[in-house]
PDB file of N, CA, C and O in Angstrom, chain B, residues numbered from 101:
ATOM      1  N   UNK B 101     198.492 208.917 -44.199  1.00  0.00           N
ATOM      2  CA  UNK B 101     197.281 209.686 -44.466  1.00  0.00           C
ATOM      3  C   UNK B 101     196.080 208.949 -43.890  1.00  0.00           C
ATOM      4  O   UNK B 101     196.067 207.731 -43.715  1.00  0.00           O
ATOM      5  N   UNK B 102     195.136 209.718 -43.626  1.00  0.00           N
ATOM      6  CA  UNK B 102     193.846 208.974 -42.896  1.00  0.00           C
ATOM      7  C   UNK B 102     192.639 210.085 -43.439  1.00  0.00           C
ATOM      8  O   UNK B 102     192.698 211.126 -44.095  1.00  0.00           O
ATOM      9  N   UNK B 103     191.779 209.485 -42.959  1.00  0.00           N
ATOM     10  CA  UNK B 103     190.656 209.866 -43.425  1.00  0.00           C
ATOM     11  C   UNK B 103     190.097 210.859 -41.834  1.00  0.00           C
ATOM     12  O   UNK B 103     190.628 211.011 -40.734  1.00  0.00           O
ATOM     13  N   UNK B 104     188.784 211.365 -42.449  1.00  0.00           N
ATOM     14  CA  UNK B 104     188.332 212.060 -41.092  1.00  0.00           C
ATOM     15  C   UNK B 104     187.834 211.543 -40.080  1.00  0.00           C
ATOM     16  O   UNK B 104     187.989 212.196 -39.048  1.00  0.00           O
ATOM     17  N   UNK B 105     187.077 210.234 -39.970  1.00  0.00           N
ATOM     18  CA  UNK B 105     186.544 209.454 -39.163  1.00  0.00           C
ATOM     19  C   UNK B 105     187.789 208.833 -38.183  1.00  0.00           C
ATOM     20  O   UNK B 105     187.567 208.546 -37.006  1.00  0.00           O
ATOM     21  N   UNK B 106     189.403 208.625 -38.942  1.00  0.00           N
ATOM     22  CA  UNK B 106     189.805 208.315 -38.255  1.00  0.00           C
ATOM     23  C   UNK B 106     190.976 208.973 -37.654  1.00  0.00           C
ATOM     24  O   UNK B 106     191.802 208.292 -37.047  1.00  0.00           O
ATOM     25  N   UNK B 107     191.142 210.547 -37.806  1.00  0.00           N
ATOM     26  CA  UNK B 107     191.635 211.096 -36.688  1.00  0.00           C
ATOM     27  C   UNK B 107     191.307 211.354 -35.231  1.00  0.00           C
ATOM     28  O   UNK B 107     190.122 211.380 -34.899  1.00  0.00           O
ATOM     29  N   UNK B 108     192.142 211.521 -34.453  1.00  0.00           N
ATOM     30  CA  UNK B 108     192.110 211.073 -32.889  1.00  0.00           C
ATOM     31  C   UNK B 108     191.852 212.892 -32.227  1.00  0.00           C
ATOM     32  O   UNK B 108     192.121 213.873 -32.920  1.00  0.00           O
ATOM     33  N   UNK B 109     191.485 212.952 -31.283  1.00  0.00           N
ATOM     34  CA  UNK B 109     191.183 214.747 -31.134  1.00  0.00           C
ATOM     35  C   UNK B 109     192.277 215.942 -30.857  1.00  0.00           C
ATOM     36  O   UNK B 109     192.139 217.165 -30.805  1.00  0.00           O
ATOM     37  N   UNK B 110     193.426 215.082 -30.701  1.00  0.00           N
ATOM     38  CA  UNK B 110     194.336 216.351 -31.158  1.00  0.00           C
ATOM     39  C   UNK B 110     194.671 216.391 -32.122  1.00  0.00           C
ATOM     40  O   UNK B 110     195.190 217.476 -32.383  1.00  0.00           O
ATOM     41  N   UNK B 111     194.653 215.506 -33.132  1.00  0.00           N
ATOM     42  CA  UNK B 111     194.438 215.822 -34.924  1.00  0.00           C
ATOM     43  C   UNK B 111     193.606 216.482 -35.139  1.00  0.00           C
ATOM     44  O   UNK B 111     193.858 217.443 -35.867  1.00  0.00           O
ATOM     45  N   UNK B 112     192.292 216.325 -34.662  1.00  0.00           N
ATOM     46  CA  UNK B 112     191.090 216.931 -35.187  1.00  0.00           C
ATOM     47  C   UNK B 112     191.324 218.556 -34.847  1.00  0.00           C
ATOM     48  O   UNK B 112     191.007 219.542 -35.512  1.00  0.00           O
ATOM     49  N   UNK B 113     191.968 218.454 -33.620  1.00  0.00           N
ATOM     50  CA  UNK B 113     191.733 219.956 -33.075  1.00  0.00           C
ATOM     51  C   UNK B 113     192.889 221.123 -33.682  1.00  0.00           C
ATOM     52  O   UNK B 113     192.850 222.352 -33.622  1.00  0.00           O
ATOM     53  N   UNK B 114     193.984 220.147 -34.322  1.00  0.00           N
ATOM     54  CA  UNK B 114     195.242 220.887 -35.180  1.00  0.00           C
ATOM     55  C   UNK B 114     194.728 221.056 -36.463  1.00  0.00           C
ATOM     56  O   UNK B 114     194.742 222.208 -36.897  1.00  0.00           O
ATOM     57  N   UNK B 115     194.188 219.996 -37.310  1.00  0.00           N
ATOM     58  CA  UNK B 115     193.247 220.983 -38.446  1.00  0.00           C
ATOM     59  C   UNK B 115     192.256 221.445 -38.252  1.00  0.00           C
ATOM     60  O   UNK B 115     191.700 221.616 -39.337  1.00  0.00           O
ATOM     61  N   UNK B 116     191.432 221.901 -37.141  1.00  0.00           N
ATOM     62  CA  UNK B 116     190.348 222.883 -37.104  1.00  0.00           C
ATOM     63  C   UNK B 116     191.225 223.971 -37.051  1.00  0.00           C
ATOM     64  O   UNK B 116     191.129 224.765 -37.986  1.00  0.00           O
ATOM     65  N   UNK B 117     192.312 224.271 -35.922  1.00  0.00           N
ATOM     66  CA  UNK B 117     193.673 225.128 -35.978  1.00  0.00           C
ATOM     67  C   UNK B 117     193.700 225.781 -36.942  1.00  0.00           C
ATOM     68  O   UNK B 117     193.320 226.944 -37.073  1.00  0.00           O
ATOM     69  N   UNK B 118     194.166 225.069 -37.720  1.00  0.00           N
ATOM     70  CA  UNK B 118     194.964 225.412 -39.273  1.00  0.00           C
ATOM     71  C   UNK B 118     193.673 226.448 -40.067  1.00  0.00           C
ATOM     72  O   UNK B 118     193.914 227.284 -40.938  1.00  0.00           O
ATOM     73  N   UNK B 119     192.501 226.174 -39.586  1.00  0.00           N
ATOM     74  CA  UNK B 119     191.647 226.610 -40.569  1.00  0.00           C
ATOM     75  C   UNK B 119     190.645 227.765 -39.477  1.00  0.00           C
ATOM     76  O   UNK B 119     189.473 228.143 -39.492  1.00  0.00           O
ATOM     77  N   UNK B 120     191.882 228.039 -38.567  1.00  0.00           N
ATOM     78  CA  UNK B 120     191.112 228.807 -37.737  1.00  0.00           C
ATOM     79  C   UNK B 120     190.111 228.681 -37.229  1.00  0.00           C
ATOM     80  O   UNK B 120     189.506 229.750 -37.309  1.00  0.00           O
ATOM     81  N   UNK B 121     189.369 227.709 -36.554  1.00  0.00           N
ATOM     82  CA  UNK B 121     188.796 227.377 -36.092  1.00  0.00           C
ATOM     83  C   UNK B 121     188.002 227.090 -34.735  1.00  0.00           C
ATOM     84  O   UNK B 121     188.839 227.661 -34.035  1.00  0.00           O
ATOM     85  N   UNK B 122     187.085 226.673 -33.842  1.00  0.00           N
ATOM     86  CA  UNK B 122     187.091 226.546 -32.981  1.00  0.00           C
ATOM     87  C   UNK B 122     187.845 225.277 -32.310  1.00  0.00           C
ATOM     88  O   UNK B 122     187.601 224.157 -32.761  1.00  0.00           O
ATOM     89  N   UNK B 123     188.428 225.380 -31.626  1.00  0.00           N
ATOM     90  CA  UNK B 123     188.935 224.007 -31.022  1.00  0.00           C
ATOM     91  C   UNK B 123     188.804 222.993 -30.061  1.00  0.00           C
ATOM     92  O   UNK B 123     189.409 221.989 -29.686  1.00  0.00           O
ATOM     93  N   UNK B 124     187.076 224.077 -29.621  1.00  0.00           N
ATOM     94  CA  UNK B 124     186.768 223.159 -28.463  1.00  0.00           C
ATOM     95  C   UNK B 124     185.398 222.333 -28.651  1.00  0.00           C
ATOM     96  O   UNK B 124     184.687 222.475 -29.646  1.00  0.00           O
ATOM     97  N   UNK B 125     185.131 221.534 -27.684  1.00  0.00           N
ATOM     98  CA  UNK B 125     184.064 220.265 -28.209  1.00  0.00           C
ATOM     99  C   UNK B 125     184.659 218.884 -27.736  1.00  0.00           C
ATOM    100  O   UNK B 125     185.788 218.685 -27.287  1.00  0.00           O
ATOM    101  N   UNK B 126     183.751 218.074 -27.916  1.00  0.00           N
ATOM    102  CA  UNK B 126     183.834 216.723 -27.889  1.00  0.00           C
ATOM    103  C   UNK B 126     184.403 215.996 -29.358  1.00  0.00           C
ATOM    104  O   UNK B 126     184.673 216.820 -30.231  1.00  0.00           O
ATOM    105  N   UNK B 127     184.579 214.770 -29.665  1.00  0.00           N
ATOM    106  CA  UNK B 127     185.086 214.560 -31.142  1.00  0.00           C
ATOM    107  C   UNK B 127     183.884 214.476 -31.626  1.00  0.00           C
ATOM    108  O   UNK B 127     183.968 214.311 -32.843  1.00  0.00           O
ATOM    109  N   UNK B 128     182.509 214.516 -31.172  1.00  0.00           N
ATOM    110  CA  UNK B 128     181.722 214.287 -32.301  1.00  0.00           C
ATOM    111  C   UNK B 128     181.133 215.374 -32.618  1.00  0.00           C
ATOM    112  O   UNK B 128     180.158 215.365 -33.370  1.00  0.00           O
ATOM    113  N   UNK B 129     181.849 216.969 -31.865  1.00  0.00           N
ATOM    114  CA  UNK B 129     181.273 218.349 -32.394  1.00  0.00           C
ATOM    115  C   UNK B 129     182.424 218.758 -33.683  1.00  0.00           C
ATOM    116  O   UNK B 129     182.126 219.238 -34.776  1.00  0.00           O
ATOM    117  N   UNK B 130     184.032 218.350 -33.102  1.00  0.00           N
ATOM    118  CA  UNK B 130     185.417 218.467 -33.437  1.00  0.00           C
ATOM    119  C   UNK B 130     185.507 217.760 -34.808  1.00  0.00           C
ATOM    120  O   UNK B 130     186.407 218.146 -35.554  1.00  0.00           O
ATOM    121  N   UNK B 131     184.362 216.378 -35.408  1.00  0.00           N
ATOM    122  CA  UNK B 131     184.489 216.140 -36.765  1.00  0.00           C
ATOM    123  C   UNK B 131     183.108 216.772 -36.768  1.00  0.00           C
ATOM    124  O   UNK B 131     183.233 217.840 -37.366  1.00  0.00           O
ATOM    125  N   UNK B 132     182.325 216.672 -36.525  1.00  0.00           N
ATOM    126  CA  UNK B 132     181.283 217.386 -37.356  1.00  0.00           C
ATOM    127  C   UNK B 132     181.861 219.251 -38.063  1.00  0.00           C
ATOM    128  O   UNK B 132     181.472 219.740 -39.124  1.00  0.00           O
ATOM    129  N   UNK B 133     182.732 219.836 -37.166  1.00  0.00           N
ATOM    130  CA  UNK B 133     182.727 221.025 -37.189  1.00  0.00           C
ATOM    131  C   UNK B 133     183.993 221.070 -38.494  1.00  0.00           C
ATOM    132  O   UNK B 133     184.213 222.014 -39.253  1.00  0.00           O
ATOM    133  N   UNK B 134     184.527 220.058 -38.458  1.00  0.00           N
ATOM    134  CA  UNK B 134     185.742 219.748 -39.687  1.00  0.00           C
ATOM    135  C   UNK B 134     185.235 219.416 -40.961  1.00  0.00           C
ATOM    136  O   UNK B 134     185.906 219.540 -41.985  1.00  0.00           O
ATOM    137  N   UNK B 135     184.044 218.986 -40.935  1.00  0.00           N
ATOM    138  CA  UNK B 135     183.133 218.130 -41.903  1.00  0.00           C
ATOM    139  C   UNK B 135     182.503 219.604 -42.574  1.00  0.00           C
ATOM    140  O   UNK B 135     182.233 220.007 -43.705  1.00  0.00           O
ATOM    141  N   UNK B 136     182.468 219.912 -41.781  1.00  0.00           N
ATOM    142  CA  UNK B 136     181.585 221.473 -42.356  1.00  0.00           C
ATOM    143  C   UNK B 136     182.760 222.381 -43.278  1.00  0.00           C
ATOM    144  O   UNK B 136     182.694 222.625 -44.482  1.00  0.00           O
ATOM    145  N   UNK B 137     183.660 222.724 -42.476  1.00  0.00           N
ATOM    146  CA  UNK B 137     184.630 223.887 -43.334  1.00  0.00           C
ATOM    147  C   UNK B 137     185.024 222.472 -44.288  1.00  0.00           C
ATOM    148  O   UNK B 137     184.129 222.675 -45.109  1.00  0.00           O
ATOM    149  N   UNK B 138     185.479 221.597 -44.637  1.00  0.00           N
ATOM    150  CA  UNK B 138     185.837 220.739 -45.704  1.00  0.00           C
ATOM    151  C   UNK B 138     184.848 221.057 -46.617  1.00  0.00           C
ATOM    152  O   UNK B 138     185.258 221.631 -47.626  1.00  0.00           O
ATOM    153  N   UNK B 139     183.545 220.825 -46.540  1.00  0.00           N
ATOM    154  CA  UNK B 139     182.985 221.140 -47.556  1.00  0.00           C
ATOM    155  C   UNK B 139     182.329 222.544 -47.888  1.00  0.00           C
ATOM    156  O   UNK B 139     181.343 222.694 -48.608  1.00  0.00           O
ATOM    157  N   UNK B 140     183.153 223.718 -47.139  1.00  0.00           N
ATOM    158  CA  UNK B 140     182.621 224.913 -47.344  1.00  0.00           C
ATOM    159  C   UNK B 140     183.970 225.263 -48.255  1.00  0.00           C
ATOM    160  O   UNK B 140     183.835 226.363 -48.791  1.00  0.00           O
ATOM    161  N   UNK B 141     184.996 224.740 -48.512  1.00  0.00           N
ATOM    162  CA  UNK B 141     186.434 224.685 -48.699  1.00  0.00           C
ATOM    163  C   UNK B 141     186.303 223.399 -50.170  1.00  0.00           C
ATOM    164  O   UNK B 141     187.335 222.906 -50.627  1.00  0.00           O
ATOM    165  N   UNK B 142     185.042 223.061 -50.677  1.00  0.00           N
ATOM    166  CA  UNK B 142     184.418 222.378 -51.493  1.00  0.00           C
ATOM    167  C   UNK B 142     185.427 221.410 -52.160  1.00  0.00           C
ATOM    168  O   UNK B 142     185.839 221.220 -53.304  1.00  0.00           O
ATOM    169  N   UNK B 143     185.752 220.605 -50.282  1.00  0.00           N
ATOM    170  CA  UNK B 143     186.175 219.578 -50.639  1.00  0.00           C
ATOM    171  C   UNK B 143     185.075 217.903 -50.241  1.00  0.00           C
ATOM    172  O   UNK B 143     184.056 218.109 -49.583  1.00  0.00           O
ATOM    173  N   UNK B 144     185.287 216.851 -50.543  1.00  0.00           N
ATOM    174  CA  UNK B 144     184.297 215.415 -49.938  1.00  0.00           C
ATOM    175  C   UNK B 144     184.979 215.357 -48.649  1.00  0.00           C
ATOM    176  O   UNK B 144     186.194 215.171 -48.701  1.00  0.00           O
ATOM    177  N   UNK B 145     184.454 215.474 -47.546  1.00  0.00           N
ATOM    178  CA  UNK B 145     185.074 215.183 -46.370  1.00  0.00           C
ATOM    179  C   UNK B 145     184.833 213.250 -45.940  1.00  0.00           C
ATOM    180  O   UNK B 145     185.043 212.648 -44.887  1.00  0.00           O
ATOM    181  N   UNK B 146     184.353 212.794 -47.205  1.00  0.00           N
ATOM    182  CA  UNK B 146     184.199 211.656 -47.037  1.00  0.00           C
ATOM    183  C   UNK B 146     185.676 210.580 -47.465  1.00  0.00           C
ATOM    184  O   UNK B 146     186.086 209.470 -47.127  1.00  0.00           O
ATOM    185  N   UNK B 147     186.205 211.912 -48.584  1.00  0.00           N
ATOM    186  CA  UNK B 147     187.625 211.322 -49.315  1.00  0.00           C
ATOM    187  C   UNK B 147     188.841 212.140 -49.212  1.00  0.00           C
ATOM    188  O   UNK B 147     189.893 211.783 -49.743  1.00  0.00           O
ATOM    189  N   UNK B 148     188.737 213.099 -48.621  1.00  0.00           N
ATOM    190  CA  UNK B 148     189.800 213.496 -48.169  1.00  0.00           C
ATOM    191  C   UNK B 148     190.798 213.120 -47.716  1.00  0.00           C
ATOM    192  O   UNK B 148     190.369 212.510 -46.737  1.00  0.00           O
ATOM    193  N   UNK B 149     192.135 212.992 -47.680  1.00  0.00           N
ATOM    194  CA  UNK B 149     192.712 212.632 -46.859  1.00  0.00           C
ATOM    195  C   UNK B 149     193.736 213.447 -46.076  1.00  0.00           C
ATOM    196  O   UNK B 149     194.288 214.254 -46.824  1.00  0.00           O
ATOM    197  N   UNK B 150     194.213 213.510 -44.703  1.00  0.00           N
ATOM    198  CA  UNK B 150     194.312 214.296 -43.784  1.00  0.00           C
ATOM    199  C   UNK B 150     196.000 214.078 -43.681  1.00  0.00           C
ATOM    200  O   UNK B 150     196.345 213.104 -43.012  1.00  0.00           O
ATOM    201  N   UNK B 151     197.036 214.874 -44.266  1.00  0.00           N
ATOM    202  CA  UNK B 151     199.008 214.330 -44.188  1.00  0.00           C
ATOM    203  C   UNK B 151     198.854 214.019 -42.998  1.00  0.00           C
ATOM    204  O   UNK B 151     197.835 214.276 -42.356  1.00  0.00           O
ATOM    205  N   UNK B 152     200.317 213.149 -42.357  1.00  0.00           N
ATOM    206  CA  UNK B 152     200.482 212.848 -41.033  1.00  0.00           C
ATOM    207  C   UNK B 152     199.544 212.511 -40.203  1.00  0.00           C
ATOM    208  O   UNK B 152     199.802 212.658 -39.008  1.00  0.00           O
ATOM    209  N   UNK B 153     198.119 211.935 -40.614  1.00  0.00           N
ATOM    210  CA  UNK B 153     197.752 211.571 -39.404  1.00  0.00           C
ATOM    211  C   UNK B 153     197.484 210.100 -39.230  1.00  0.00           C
ATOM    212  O   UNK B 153     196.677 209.592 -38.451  1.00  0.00           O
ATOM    213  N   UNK B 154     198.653 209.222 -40.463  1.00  0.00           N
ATOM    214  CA  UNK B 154     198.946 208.227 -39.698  1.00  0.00           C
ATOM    215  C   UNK B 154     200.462 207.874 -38.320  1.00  0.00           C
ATOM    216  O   UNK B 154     201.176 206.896 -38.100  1.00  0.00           O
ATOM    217  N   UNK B 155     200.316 209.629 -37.542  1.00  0.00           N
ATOM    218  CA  UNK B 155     201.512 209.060 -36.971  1.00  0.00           C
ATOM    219  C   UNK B 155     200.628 209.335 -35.280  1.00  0.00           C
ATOM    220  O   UNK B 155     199.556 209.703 -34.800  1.00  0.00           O
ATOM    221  N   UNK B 156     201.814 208.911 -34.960  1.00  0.00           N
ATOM    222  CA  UNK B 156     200.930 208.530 -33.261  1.00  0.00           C
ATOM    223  C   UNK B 156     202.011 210.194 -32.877  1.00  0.00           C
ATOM    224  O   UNK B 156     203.116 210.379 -33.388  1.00  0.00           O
ATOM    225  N   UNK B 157     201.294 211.243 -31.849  1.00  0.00           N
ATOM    226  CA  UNK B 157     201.844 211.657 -31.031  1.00  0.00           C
ATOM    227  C   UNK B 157     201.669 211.108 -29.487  1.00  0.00           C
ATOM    228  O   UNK B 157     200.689 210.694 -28.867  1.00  0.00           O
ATOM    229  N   UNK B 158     203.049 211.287 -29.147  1.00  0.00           N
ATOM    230  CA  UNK B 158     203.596 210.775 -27.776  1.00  0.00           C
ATOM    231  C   UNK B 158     203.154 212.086 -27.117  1.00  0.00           C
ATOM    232  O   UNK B 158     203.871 213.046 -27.398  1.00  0.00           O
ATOM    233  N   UNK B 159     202.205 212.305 -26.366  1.00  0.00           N
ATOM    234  CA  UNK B 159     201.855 213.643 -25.551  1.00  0.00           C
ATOM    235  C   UNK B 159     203.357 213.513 -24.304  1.00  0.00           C
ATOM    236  O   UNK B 159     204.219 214.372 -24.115  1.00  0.00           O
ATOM    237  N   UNK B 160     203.264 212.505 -23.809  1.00  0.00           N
ATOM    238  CA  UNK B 160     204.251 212.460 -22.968  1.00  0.00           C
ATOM    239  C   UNK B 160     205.633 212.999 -23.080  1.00  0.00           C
ATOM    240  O   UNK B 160     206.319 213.579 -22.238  1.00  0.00           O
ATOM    241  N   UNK B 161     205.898 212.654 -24.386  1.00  0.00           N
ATOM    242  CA  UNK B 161     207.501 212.993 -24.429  1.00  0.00           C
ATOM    243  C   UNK B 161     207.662 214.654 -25.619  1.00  0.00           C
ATOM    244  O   UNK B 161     208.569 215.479 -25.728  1.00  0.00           O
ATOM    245  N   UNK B 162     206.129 214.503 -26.395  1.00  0.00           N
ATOM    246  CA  UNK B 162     206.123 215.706 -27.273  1.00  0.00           C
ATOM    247  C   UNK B 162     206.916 215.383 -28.563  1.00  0.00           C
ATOM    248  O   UNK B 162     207.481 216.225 -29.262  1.00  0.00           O
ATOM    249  N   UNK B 163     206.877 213.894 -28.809  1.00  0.00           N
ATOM    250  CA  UNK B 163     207.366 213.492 -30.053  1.00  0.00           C
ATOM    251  C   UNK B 163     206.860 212.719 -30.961  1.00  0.00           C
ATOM    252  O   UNK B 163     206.452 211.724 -30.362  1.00  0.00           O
ATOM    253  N   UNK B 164     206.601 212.589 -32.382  1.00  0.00           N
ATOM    254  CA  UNK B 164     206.203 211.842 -33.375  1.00  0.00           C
ATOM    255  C   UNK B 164     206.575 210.099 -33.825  1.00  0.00           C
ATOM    256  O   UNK B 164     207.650 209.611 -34.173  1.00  0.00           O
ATOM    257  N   UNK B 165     206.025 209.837 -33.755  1.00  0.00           N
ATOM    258  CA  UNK B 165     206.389 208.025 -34.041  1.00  0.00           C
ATOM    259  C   UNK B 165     205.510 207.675 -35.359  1.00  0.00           C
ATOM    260  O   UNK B 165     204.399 208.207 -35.356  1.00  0.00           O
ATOM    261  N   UNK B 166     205.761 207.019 -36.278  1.00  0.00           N
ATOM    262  CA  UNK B 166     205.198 206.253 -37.251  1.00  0.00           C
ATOM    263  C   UNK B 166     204.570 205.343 -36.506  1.00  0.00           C
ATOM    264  O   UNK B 166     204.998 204.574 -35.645  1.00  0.00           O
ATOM    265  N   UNK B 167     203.316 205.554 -37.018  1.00  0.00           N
ATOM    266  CA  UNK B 167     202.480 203.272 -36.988  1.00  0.00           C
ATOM    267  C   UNK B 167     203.394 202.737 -37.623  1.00  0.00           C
ATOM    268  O   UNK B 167     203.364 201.527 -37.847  1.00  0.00           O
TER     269      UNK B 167
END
C-alpha cells in the first residue's frame, strides 16, 4: 500500500480510471486531479492508502513484481 504522493503515473492514471476519470496530464495535474475526487468521495487524500501500489509494473514484459 502507498500513499498518493507516492504513486508513479501509471498508478495514478489506473485510479483516476477506476473513478472514471480523466487520464491525461502531467503527475502534478494526475495527483492533483486524484486529490480532488478523494475528497469529493470524502475521503483524506493525505491518509489514504492506495492496494498494490507497492508493486513495480514491468511495462516491458506486462508483468507485476513485488518491492
Amino acid at each position: 500500500m502507498s500513499k498518493l504522493c507516492g504513486l508513479n503515473v501509471v498508478q495514478l492514471r489506473e485510479e483516476l480510471q477506476k473513478r472514471s476519470l480523466v487520464t491525461s496530464g502531467n503527475k502534478e495535474v494526475l495527483v492533483a486531479r486524484l486529490r480532488e475526487a478523494l475528497i469529493d468521495e470524502g475521503k483524506n487524500p493525505d491518509e489514504f492508502k492506495f492496494d498494490g501500489a507497492d508493486e513495480d509494473y514491468e511495462i516491458s514484459t506486462g508483468t507485476f513484481t513485488t518491492a
